[in-house]
N, C-alpha and C positions, 0 to 999 in steps of 0.2 A: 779205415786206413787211408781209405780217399782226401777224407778233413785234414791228415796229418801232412801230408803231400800238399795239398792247397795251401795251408798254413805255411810252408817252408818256404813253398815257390812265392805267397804276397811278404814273406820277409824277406827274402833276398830283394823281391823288388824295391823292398822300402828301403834297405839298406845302399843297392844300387843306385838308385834315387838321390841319397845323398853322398853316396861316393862323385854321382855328377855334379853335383853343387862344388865340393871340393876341389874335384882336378879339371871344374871349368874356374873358378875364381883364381887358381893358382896357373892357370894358362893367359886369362886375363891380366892378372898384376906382373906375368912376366915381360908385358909390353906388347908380346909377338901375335896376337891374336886378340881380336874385341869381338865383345856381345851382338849377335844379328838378330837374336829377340827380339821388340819392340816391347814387352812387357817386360821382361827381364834388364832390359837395358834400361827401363827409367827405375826399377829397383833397386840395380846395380848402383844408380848415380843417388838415391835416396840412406843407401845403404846396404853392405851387402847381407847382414842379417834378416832383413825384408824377405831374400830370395832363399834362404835357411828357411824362415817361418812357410812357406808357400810352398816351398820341395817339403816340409812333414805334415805340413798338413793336407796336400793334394796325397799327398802316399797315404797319409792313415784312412782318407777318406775314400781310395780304389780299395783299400784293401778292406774297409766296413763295406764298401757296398759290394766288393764278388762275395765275401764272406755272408752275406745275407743275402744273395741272391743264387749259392752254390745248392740249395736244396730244389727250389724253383726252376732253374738250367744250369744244369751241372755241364753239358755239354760248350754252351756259348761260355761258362767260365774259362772250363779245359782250354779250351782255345784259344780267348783272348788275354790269361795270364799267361799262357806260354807264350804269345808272341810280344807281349809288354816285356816280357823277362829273356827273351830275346835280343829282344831291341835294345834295353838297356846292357846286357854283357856287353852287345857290339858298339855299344856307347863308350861304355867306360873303357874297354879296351884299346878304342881308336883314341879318348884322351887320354890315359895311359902310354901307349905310346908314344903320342906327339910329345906329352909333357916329356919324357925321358931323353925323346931326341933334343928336344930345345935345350935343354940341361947339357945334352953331351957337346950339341954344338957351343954352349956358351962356355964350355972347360975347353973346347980349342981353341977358341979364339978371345 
């Protein structure tokens, strides 16, 4: 039951993962906010499929390596996928939110 839990929680991260790709790219082309990455911002300027390729592939590869490392310390998994999957709710949420406020400010004015 353990495995099935871990499994849920490295999906949502991965899915989170690229929900931030998304409503940062869409916060980006709205004008109002730019990239402070330095990694991210010269992919941004390369293209922003680059930073697509690099968000699924960093995600599939946290989640092969807790997924092969939850037999060995299941305890340092516990831990550090809930706080990865932490971090990203409070991620997405804070650019969810902005995104929604820039959108209502841009309908008043």
């Amino acid at each position: 039951m353990r495995d099935v839990w871990l499994a849920i929680k490295l999906a949502l991260i991965f899915l989170l993962n690229l929900a931030d790709y998304f409503l940062t790219r869409e916060m980006i082309h709205s004008g109002l906010v730019r990239e402070v990455n330095p990694v991210m911002l010269r992919l941004f300027y390369l293209g922003p499929e680059y930073i697509l390729a690099l968000k699924i592939l960093s995600g599939a590869l946290f989640f092969s390596y807790m997924w092969n490392l939850r037999k060995k310390r299941p305890r340092m998994v516990q831990i550090l996928t809930t706080a990865v999957l932490a971090f990203f709710v409070l991620l997405v949420a804070y650019l969810y939110l902005n995104l929604t406020y820039v959108r209502v400010i841009e309908r008043l004015f």
